[in-house]
C-alpha positions as CSV (number, residue, x, y, z in Angstrom):
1,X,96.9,95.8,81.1
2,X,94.7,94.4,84.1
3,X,97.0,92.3,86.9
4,X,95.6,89.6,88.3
5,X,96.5,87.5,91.6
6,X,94.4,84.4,93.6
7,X,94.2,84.0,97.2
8,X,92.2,81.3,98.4
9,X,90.7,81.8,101.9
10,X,87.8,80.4,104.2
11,X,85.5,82.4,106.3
12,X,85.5,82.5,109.9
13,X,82.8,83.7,111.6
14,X,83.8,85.5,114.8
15,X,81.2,86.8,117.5
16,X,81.4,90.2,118.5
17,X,79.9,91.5,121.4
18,X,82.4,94.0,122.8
19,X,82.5,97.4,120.9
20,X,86.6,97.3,120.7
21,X,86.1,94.0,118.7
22,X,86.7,94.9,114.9
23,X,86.6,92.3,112.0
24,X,85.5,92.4,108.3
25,X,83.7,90.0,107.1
26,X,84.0,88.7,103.1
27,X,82.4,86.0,100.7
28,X,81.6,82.5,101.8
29,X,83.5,79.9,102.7
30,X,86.0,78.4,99.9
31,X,85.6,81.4,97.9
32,X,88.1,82.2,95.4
33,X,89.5,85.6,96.2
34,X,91.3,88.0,93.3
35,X,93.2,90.8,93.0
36,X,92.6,92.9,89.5
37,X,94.0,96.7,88.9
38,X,92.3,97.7,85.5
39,X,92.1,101.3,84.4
40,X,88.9,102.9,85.5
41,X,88.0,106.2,86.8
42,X,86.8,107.3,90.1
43,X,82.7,106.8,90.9
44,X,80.7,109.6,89.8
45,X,79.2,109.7,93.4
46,X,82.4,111.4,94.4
47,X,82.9,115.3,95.3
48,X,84.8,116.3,91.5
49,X,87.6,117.8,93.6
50,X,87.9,114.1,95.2
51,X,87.4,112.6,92.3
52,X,90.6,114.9,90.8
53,X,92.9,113.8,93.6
54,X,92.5,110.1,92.8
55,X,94.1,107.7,90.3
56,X,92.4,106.6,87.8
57,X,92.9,103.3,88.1
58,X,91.0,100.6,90.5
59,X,92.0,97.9,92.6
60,X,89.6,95.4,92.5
61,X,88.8,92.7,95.2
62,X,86.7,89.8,93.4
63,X,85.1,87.0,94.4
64,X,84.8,84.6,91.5
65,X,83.6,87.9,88.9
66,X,81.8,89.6,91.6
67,X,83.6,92.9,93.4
68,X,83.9,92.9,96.9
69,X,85.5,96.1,97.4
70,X,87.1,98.4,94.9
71,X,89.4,100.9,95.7
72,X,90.3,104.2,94.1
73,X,93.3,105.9,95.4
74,X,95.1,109.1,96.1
75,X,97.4,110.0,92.9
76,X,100.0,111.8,95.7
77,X,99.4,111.0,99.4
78,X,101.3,114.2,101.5
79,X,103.3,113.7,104.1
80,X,104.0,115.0,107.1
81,X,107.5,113.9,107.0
82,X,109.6,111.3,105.1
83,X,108.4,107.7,106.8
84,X,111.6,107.1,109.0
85,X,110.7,103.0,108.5
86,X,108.2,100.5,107.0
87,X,106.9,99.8,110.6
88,X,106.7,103.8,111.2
89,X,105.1,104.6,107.3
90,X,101.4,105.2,108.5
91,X,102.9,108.0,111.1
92,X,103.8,110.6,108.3
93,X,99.7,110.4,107.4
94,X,97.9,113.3,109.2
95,X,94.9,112.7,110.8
96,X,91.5,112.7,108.7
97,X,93.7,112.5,105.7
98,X,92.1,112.0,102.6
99,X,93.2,107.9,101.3
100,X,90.8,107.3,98.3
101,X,87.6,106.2,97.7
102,X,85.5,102.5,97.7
103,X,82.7,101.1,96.6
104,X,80.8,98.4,97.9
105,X,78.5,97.0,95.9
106,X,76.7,94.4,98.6
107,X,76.7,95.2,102.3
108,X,79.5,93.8,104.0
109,X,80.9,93.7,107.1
110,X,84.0,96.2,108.7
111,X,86.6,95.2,111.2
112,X,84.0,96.1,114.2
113,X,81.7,94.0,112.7
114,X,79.3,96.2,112.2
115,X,77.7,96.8,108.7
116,X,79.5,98.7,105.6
117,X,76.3,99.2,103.8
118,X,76.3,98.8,99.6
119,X,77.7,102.5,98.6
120,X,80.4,104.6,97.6
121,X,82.8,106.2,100.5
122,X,85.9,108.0,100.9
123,X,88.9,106.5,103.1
124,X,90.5,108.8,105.5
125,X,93.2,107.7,107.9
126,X,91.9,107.5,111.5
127,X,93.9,107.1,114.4
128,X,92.2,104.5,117.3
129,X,91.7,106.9,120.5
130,X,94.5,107.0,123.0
131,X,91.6,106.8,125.7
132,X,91.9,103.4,127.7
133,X,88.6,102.4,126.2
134,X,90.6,100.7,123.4
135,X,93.1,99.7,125.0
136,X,94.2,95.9,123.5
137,X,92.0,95.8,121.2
138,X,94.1,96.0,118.1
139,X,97.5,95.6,117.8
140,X,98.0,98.7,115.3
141,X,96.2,102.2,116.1
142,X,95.8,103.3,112.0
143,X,92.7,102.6,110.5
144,X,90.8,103.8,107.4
145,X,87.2,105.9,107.8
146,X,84.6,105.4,105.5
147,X,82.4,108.2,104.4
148,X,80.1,108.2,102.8
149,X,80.3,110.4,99.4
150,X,77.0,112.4,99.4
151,X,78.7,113.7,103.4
152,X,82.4,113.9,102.2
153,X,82.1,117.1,99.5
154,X,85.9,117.9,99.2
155,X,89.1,118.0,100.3
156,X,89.7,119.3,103.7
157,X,86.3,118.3,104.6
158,X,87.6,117.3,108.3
159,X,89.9,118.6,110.6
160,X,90.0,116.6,113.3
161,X,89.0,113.2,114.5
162,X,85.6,114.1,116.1
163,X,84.1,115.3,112.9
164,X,85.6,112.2,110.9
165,X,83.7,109.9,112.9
166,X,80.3,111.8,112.9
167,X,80.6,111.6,109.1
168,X,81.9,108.3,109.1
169,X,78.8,106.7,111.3
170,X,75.7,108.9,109.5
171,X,74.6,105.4,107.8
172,X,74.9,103.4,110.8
173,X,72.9,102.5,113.9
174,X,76.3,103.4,116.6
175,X,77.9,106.5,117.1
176,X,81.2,104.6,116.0
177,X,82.9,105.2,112.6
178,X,83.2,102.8,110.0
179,X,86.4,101.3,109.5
180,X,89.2,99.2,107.4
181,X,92.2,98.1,109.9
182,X,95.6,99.4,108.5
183,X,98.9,98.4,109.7
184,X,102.5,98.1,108.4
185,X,104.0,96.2,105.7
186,X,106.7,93.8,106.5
187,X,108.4,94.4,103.0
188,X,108.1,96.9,99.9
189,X,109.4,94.1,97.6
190,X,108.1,92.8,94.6
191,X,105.3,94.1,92.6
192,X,102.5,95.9,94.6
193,X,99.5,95.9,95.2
194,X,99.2,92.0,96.1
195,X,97.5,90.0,98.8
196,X,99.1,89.4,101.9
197,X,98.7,87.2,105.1
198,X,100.1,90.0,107.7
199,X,99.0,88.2,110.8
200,X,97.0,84.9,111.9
201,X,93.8,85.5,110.6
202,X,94.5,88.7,108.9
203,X,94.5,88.8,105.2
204,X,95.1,92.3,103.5
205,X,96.3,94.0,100.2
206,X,99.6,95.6,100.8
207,X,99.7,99.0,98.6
208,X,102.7,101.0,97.4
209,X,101.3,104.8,97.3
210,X,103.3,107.9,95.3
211,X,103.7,110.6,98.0
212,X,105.2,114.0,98.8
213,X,106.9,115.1,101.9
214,X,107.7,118.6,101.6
215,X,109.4,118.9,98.1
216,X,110.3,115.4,98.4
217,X,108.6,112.8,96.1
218,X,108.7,109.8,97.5
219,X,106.2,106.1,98.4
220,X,104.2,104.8,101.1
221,X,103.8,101.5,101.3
222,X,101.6,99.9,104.3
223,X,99.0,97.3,104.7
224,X,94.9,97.4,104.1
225,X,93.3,94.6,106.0
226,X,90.5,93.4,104.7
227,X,89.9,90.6,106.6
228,X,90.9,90.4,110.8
229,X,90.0,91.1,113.8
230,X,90.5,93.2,116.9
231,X,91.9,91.4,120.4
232,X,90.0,91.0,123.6
């Protein structure tokens, strides 16, 4: 049975000059946004061990009938620990983790405002560089890599953040990865996934994951913005 919820939003288009400034960009203005998870399997374009790991169901971002962004993901997210809090959650997620998978069927825009070209990518968690070169620029240091299928051929594909973002930036024009801002849910009430408004100008889905930490089954439940943007 598909579920369906209706956000209504307006776009806001935000200049970006610095390279710390993130945002995503979405539909025009007034659009009708919806939330639909309908049983579906992963893309084709995906590595078959990927494709294995995923659920086989998608969550669907719509604008009017048209798909925005659909999401594939993991059927059992490992942990490096059991999260010790909601606010804490994304810190039990290693590094270049494998997330799921997207498609994008039109171009689109990613919280650096730089272009997410029409395609099908993996998501891996990404941690923003503790370098001073970001420093402000987002209030939460979790995002999610794109990559794009044809570069991401299986599981442990990357080990550590300098290979994620070559991978993650081989279709665009900047040596910096493309990205979905992540952050914390407030609350793992009520039924999940739904659309959230996490922040001022932030709208997001907030997810409920099955993982494993250990021998321990247990959830992870955080935040995938799809629409925000970074601070000055």
């Amino acid at each position: 049975m598909n579920i369906i919820r209706t956000f209504a939003f307006a776009l806001v288009t935000v200049p970006v000059t610095a390279l710390s400034f993130w945002w995503t960009a979405l539909p025009a203005a007034g659009a009708q946004l919806t939330l639909r998870v309908t049983d579906q399997p992963p893309p084709k374009e995906l590595d078959g061990a990927v494709a294995k790991s995923l659920q086989n169901k998608s969550v669907q971002l719509l604008a009017g009938d048209k798909p925005v962004f659909e999401f594939w993901f993991v059927s059992e997210l490992p942990l490096t620990q059991k999260p010790a809090s909601l606010a804490k959650a994304l810190d039990a997620v290693k590094q270049t983790t494998l997330l799921g998978a997207v498609a994008v069927p039109a171009a689109q825009r990613d919280y650096r405002d730089d272009e997410i070209a029409a395609g099908v990518y993996t998501m891996r968690l990404a941690l923003q560089p503790n370098d001073g070169n970001h420093l402000g620029s987002s209030e939460f240091g979790w995002f999610a890599a794109l990559v794009p299928a044809k570069v991401d051929t299986k599981l442990d594909a990357f080990t550590d953040y300098k290979a994620l973002v070559k991978a993650s930036s081989k279709q665009t024009s900047t040596d910096h990865p493309v990205i979905l801002s992540l952050r914390p849910a407030a609350s793992a009430d009520g039924d999940l996934p739904k659309l959230q408004e996490p922040a001022p100008e932030h709208k997001s889905v907030r997810l409920k994951l099955p993982a494993k930490a250990g021998t321990e089954s247990t959830e992870l439940v955080f935040e995938l913005v799809y629409e925000g943007k970074g601070h000055k």
